[in-house]
C-alpha positions in Angstrom: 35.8 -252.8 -120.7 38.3 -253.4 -123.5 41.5 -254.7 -121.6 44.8 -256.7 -122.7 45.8 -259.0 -120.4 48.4 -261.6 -120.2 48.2 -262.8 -124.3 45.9 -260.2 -126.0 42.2 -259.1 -125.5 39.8 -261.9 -124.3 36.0 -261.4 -123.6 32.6 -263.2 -123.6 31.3 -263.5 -126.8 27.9 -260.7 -126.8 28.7 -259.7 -123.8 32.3 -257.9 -124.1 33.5 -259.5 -127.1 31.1 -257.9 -129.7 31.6 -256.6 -133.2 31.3 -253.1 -131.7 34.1 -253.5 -129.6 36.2 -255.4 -132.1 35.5 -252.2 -134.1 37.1 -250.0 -131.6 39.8 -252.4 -131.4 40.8 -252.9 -135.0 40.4 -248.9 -136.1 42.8 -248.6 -132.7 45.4 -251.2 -134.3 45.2 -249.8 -137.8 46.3 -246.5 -136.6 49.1 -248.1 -134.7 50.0 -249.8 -137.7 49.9 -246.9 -140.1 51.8 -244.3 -137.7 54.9 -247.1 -137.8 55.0 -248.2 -141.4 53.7 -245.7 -143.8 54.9 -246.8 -146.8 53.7 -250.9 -147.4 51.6 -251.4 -144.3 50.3 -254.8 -144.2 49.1 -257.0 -141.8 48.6 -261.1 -141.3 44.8 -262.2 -139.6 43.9 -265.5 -138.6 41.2 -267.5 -136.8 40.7 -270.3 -134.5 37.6 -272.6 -134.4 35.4 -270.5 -131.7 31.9 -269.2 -132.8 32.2 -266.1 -135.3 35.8 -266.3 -135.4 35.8 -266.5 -139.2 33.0 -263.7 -139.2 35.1 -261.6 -136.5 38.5 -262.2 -138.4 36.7 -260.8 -141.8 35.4 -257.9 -139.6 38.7 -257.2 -138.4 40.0 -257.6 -141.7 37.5 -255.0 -143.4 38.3 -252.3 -141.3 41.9 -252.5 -141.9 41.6 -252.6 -145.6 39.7 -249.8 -145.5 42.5 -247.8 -143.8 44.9 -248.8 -146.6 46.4 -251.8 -145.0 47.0 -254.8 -147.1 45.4 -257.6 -145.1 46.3 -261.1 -145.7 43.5 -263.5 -144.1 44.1 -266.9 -144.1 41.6 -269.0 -146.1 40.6 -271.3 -143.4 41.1 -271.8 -139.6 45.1 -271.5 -138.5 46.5 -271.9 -135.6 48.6 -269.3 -133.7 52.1 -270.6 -135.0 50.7 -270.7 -138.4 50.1 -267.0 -138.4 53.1 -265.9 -136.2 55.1 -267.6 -139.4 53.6 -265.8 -141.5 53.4 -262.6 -140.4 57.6 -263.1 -140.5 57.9 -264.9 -143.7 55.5 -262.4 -145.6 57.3 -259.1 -143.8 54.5 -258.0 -142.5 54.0 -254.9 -139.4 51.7 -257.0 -137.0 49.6 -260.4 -137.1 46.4 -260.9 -135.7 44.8 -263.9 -134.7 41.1 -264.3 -133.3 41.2 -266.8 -130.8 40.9 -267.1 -127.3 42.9 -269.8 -127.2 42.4 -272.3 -123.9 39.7 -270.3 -122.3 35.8 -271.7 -122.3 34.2 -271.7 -125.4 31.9 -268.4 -124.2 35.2 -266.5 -124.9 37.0 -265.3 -127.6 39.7 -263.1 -127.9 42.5 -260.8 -130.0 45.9 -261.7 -129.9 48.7 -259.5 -131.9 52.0 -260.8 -133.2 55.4 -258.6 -133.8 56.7 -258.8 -136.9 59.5 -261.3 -135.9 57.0 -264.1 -135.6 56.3 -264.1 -131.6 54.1 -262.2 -129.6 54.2 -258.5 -129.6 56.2 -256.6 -127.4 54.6 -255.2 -124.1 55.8 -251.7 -125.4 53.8 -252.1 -128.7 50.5 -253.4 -126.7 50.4 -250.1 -124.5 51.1 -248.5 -127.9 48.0 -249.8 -129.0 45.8 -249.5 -125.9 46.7 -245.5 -125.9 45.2 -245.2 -130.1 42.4 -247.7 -128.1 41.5 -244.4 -125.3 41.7 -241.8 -128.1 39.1 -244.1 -130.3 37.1 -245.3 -127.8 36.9 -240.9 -126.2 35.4 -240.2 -129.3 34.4 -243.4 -131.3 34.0 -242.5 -135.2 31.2 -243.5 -137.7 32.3 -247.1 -139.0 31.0 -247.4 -143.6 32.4 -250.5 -144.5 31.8 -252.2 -148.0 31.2 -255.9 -148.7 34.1 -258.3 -148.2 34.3 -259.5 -151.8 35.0 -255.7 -152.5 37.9 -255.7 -150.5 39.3 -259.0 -152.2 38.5 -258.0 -155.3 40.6 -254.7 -155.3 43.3 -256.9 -153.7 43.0 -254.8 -150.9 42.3 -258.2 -148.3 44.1 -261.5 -150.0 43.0 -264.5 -148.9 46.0 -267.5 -148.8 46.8 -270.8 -147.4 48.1 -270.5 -144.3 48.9 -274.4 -143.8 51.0 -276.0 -146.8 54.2 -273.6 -146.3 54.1 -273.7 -142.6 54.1 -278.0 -143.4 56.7 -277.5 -145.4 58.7 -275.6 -143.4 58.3 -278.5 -140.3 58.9 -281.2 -142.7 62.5 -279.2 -142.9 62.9 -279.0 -139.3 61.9 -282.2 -137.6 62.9 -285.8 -138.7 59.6 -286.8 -139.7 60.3 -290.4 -141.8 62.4 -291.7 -138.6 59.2 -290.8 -136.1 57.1 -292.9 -138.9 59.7 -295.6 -139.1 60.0 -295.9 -135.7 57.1 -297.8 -134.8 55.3 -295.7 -132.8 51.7 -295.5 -132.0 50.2 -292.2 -131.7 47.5 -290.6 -130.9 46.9 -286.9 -131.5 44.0 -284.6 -129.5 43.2 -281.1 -130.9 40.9 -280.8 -128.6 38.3 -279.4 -131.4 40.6 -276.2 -131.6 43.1 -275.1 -134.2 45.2 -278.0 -135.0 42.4 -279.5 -136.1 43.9 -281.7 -139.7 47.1 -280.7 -139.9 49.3 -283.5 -137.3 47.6 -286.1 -139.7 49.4 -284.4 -142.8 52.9 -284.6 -141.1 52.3 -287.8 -140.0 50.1 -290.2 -141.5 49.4 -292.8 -139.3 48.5 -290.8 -136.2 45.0 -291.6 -134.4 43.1 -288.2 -134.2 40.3 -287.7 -131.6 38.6 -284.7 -131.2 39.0 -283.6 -134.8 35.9 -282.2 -135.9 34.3 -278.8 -136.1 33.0 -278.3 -132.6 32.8 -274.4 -131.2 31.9 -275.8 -127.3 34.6 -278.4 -127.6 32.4 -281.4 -127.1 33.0 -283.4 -124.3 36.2 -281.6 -123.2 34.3 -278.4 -123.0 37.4 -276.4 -121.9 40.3 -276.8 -125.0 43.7 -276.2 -122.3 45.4 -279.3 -122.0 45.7 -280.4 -118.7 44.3 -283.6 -116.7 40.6 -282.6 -116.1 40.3 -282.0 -119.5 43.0 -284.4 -120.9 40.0 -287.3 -119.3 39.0 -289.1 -122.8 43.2 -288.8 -124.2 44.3 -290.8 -120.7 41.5 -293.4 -120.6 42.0 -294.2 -124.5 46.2 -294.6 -123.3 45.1 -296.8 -120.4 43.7 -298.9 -123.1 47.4 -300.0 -123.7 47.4 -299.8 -127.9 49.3 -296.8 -128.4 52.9 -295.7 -127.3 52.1 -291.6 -126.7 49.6 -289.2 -126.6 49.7 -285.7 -127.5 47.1 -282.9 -127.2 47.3 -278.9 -128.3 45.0 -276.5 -126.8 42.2 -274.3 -128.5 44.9 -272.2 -130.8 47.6 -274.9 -130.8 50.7 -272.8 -129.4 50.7 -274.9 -126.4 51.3 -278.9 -125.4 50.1 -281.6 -123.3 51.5 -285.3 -123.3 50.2 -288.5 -121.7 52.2 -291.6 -121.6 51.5 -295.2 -122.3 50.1 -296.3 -119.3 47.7 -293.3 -119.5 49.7 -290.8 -117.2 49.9 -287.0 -117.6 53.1 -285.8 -118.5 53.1 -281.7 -117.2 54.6 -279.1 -119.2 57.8 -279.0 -116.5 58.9 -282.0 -117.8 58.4 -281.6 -121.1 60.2 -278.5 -121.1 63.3 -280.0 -119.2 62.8 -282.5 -121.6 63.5 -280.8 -124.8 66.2 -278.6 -122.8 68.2 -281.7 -122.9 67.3 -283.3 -126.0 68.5 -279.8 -127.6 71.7 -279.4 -125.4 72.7 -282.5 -125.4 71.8 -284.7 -128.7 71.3 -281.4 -130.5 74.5 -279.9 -129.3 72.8 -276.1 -129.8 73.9 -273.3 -127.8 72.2 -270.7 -125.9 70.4 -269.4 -122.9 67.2 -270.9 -120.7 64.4 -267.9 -120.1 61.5 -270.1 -117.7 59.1 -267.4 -116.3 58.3 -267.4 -112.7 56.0 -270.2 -112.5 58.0 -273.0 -114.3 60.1 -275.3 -112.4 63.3 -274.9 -110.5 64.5 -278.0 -112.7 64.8 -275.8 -115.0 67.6 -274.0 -112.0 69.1 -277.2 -111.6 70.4 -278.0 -115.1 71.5 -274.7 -115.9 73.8 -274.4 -112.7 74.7 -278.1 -113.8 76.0 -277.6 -117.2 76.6 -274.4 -117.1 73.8 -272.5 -118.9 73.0 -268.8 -118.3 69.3 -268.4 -117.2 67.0 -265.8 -117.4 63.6 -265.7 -115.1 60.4 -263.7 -116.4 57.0 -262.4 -115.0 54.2 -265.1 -117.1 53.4 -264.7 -120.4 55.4 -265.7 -123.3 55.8 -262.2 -125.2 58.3 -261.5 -122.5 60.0 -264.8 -123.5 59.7 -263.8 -127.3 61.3 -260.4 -126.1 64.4 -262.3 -125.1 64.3 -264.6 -127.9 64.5 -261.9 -130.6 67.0 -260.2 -128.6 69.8 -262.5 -128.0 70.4 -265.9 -128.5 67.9 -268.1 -126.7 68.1 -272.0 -126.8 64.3 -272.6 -124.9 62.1 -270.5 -123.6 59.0 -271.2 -121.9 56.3 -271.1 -119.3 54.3 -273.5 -117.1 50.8 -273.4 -118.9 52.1 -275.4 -121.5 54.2 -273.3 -124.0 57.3 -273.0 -124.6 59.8 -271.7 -128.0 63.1 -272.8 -129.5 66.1 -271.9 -131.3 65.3 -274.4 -134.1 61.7 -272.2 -134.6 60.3 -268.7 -134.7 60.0 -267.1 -131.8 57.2 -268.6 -130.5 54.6 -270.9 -128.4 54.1 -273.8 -130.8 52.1 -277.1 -129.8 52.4 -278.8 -132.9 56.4 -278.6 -133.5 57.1 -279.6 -129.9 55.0 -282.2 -129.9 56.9 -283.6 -132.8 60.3 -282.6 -131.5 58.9 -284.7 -128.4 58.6 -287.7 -130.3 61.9 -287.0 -132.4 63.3 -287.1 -128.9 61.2 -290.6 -128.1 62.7 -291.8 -131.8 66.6 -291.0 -131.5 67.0 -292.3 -127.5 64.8 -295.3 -128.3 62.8 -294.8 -124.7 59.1 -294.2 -123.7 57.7 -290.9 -122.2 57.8 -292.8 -119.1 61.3 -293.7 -119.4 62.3 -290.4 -120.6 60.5 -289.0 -117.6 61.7 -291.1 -114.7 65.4 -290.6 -115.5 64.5 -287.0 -114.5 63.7 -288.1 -111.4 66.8 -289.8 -110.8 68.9 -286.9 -112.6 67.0 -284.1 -110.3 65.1 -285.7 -107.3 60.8 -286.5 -107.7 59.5 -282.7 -108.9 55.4 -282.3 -108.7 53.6 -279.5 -109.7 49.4 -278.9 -109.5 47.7 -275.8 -110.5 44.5 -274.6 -108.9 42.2 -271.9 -110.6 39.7 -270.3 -108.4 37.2 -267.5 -109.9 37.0 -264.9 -107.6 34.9 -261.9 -107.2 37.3 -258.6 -107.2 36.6 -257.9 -103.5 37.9 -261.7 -102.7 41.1 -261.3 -105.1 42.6 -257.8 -103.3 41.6 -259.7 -100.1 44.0 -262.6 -101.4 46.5 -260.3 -103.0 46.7 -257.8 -99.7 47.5 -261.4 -97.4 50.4 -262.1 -99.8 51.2 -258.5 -99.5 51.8 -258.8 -95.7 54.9 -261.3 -96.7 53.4 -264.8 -93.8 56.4 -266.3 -92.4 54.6 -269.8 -92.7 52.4 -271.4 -95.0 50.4 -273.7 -92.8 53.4 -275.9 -91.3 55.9 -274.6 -93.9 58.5 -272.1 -92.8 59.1 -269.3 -95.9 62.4 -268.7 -96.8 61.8 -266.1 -99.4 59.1 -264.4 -101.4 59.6 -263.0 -105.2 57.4 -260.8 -106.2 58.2 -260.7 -110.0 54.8 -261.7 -110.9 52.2 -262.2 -108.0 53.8 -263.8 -104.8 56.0 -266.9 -105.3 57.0 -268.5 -101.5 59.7 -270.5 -101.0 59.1 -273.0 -98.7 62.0 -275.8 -97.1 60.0 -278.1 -99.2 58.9 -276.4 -102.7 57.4 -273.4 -103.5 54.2 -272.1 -104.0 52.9 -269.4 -106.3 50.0 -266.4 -106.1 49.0 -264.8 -109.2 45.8 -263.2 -110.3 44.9 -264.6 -114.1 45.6 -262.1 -116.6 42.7 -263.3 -119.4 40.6 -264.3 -116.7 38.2 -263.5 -113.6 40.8 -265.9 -111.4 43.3 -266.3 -108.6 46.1 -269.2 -109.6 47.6 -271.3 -107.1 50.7 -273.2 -108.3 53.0 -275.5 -106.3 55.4 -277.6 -106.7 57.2 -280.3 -103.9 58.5 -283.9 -103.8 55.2 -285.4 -103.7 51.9 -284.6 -104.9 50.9 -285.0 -101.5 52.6 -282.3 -100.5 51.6 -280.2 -103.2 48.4 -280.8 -102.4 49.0 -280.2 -98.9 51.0 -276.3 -99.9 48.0 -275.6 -102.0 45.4 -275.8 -99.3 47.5 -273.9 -97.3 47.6 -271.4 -99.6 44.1 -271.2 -100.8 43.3 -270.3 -96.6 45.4 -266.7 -97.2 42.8 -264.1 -97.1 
């Protein structure tokens, strides 16, 4: 079963994600890409730091050369950003990155960008999965010659993916005031993608987690939330550094941890940077949060006046908006989120710096920043819950939601939106029901005044059946 979910194709490595199946994929992606640009097709390929990504990038990479696309493969790992960048800067149709970027380390994955620098657009994913039924009807005989071949006939050009995207940030964020400012950082790639490059934008940072490590060491599980956040939040409680930051396995998306060791979620960090654009910024446009973000996010746009726009998850429907009109943030509750100041796109890396730009210009801590939301828009919590499920147990959990409960446990339910999964609002919060769309999981999402209340919503929940 070849399927694209949420953010690309994802499968267990030998199991579903096999050089076979890649094949099917590729051949169904190079026909997609020559029956829309057949004059200079060309395309962008990247890779994370997963086993045989490297190996399933050149793979990738071979067969599109030999349908006459130009193929330009990075020379060594790259984050999603980095190839989303280029796939604008160099004009070409489509990126492609191998990675699965903050799933377990037995998966890896396909992900394809639009030629803007974002995500691809739903429309051009179902364009590729119908090339995928044709190929995979009647799969054809696969002859593919040596990879120095390809490179030597110019055919697959091999570049460096990481100084021009450097440069480009060095333009964008106020880099020397960060280093002047005295702050102590510490940076977690959690093994993946962003492995050596905050340390080149910013040379005193602390790395952890830096190395070459395919099953992520001691994190095991590169998506940066608290479980796996474990070693970032002890080494904070430790009191010698002013902010930690952490990207996930392909670096498009962001975790922060104050200086007292406390997890900073990805609702706060997005209200945050909605301000520090808006108002220190002074740039102009409209809020897109998708369905599982926080109604914060509602607040400040009714407050200042700020059209907003709410999406089903999944940032290519953000990216949609982005490259349509004129967006100023744009984001999702997993941990990504885009600007008007950047492509198009999830970033980790850039947020985290415009983060600390933000830390640098107001002269406050995480924890300050963080606690005047409180004041500004009440105490918000939020807790996510993943349960794997068999596919008997999801529609069992899907069909409950279906049958629209008046109460969720002691909570009376105002309203339910179904724009992606079942989102309940309660008197005192919501709660969210989605099924995972990379993964063999039903999400639980909440968020209240207390995380004793979340807690107390998400057990609740988690009883539906």
């Amino acid at each position: 079963m070849i399927i694209f979910g949420t953010d690309g194709w994802r499968g267990v490595i030998a199991r579903d994600f096999t050089f076979e199946n890649l094949q099917l994929v590729a051949l169904a992606t190079a026909n997609y890409v020559k029956r829309i640009e057949d004059k200079n097709p060309a395309v962008v390929i990247g890779y994370d730091t997963r086993f045989m990504s490297k190996e399933f990038a050149e793979e990738t990479s071979k067969i599109l050369a030999s349908k006459g696309i130009v193929v330009h493969i990075t020379e060594e790992i790259s984050s999603t950003p980095q190839v989303s960048f280029h796939t604008k800067q160099k004009g070409a149709t489509l990126g492609i990155v191998i990675t699965a970027s903050h799933n377990p380390p037995i998966y890896n994955g396909y992900k394809v960008k639009g030629s803007f620098g974002g995500p691809a657009y739903p429309e051009q994913i179902a364009e590729i999965e119908k090339e995928l039924e044709k190929i995979v009807a009647k799969p054809p005989k696969v002859s593919l010659k040596p990879m120095d071949f390809y490179i030597s006939s110019r055919a697959i050009r091999p570049f460096d993916a990481k100084e021009s995207y450097l440069r480009y940030i060095r333009k964008k964020i106020d880099l020397e005031a960060i280093t002047n400012s005295g702050l102590k950082i510490v940076y977690d790639p959690m093994y993946g993608a962003g492995i050596c490059t905050m340390n080149r934008l910013l040379p005193n940072v602390h790395e952890i987690h830096g190395g070459y490590n395919p099953a992520f060491g001691e994190i095991g599980h590169p998506e940066p939330i608290p479980p796996n956040l474990l070693p970032l939040m002890d080494l904070m409680k430790l009191g010698q550094y002013s902010v930690g930051i952490a990207t996930d396995g392909d670096a498009d998306r962001l975790g922060a941890v104050d200086h007292l060791g406390g997890f900073v979620d990805s609702h706060r960090i997005f209200m945050l940077l909605l301000k520090y654009l808006y108002e220190d910024k002074r740039k102009r446009g409209a809020v897109v949060k998708t369905v599982s973000l926080t109604s914060m996010v509602d607040m400040y746009c009714q407050k200042v006046g700020l059209k907003l726009h709410e999406t089903p998850v999944g940032f290519k429907h953000t990216a949609k908006l982005m490259n349509e009109q004129k967006i100023l943030i744009g984001g999702e509750e997993s941990g990504g989120l885009g600007t008007i100041i950047h492509i198009p796109e999830r970033d980790g890396i850039f947020n985290g710096l415009l983060l600390l730009e933000m830390m640098t210009m107001r002269k406050k801590s995480l924890k300050e920043l963080c606690d005047e939301l409180d004041t500004e828009f009440g105490t918000h919590r939020f807790l996510r819950r993943d349960v794997t499920v068999t596919e008997a147990q999801k529609k069992a959990i899907l069909l409950a939601c279906k049958r629209k409960p008046t109460k969720i446990g002691r909570f009376n339910v105002s309203s339910i939106n179904t724009r992606d999964g079942y989102k309940f609002q309660l008197e005192t919060g919501w709660l969210l029901i989605r099924a995972s769309g990379t993964e063999p999981l039903i999400r639980f999402y909440s968020e209240a005044e207390s995380l004793s209340k979340v807690n107390e919503i998400l057990d609740e929940g988690m009883k539906l059946h």
